[in-house]
Every structure is written in structure tokens, then in C-alpha cells.
Steps between C-alpha positions, in 0.01 A plus 500: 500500500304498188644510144337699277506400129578770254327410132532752261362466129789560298340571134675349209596775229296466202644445195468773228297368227819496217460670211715618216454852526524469095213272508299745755494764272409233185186334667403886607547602128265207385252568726502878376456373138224289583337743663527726215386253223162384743414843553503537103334143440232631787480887265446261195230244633324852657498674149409185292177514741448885369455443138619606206776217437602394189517098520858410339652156407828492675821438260568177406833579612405513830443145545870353340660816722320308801644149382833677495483655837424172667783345365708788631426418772616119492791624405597737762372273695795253388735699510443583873533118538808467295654812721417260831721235344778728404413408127656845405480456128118351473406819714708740213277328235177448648557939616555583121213280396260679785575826364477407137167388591406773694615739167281283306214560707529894509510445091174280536376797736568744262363330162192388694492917515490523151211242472311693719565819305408296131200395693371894567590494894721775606665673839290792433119425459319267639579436870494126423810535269667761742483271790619228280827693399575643855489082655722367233696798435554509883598131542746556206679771682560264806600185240807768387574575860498121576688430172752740639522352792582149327756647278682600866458143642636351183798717508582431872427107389774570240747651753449167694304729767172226455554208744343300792655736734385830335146458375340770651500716137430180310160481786380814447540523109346153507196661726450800284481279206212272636360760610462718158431177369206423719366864490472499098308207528276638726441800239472277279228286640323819573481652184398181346198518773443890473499608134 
């Protein structure tokens, strides 16, 4: 009598890929904004081509607002360190110092704006000074959310909410931050190439 071998090919389940459902929705919410501001760099490299563009000087204010992004970014980028070690009060200072440099930057923003305007380029006119406003205007807008943002990390970090075990907030604001970061400099390589 023959025995007959039964093999069967028992799948292992797959693993979900795991994802903070938080975070999800974040990366989907950059990817929508950098979508939006390629599709207006793309609109502004297609009109330059057309014409009638007012070359501009971009504000001196521009560049320090650039040195003080960067450094925004080292220290977020700290503090999201100082969180991993549980160094609760180095993460409170280096979060007030973020968004004290993020408010200084929206000030640069804005009295780079009045440069512009001392220098004859305005948000209605020329297309080259309209696309200018709408980039940096834009960007601004998503600083405040980000700076809004901060000001929510930095109160959890002050509740004692900020620790190695519960980073995912302290992740994502530290994300959002690079990114804005890296996106104005983007801008502002490209305006510096495209005037």
C-alpha cells in the first residue's frame, strides 16, 4: 500500500506595511503641496518664455531669510534628537527657538515684500512680479501653518507628552519643517535662475 504525501503551500501572511495613519495623511499633504508649487514653477518658466517680463533683483532679504531657514532646520533637527534621549528641557528650548526663527523668517518674507515694492515690482502688473508674490506669499502661508504646528509640539513637550516613547508628533513636525525648509530653497534657487 502506497502512501501518498500531502504538501500543501501554506502562504505566510504579509505584513501590513505600518504606518501612522497621522503620518499617511502628512506625506499625502506634502506631496499635494509640491505638486501645487511645480505646477506654478512649470506656469512661471512657460510665461518667462512668452515675453514681456520685467527682470527684478530679488530682495536682499531673501538671502539672510534663507540663512535663517537652514538653521531652523538644525534646530528642529536637535530637538528631535534631544526628544530620542528624553532630554525634555533641550527639546522645550530648541521648539521656542524653531519658532522664533521661523517668525523671523515670515518678517524677512514680508520686508523683502517691501523691497520689492520700493524697487517698482508689484502683485498686480507685470506677470514677473505676480508670480513672484503668489511663490513666496504661498510658502509663507504654509511657514504659519508649520509654525502652528510647532507651537502644538512645544506645548505637548511642556506637558511632558515629548519622549522616546511618543515621538510620532515630534516626527512629523520635524518632517514638515525640513520639508518647508527644503521647498523655499528650491524657490529660491529658482528665482535666482529665472528672473
Amino acid at each position: 500500500m502506497e502512501k501518498t504525501v500531502d504538501f500543501r503551500l501554506v502562504e505566510e501572511p504579509k505584513k501590513p506595511l505600518a504606518m501612522h495613519p497621522k503620518k499617511f495623511g502628512m506625506w499625502l499633504f506634502m506631496a499635494s503641496v509640491m505638486m501645487l508649487f511645480m505646477s506654478l514653477t512649470s506656469a512661471y518658466i512657460v510665461r518667462h518664455a512668452e515675453g514681456n517680463w520685467v527682470f527684478f533683483e530679488l530682495p536682499s532679504l531673501f538671502y539672510v531669510t534663507s540663512v535663517i531657514i537652514v538653521i531652523s532646520s538644525v534646530t528642529i533637527q536637535w530637538a528631535f534628537f534631544a526628544a530620542k534621549k528624553d532630554q525634555t528641557k533641550l527639546v522645550q528650548v530648541l521648539m521656542l527657538i524653531t519658532s522664533a526663527l521661523g517668525l523671523f523668517f515670515l518678517v524677512g518674507q514680508f520686508f523683502g515684500w517691501k523691497q520689492l515694492v520700493t524697487n517698482s515690482i508689484y502683485l498686480v502688473g507685470n506677470p514677473s512680479g505676480s508670480f513672484l508674490y503668489i511663490l513666496t506669499g504661498l510658502h509663507g502661508l504654509h511657514i504659519i501653518s508649520a509654525i502652528i504646528f510647532l507651537w502644538l509640539v512645544c506645548a505637548s513637550a511642556f506637558q511632558g507628552k515629548i519622549n522616546s516613547k511618543n515621538m510620532a508628533s515630534m516626527e512629523m513636525c520635524t518632517t514638515y519643517w525640513h520639508f518647508l525648509g527644503g521647498l523655499w530653497l528650491y524657490l529660491f534657487v529658482f528665482l535666482l535662475l529665472y528672473r
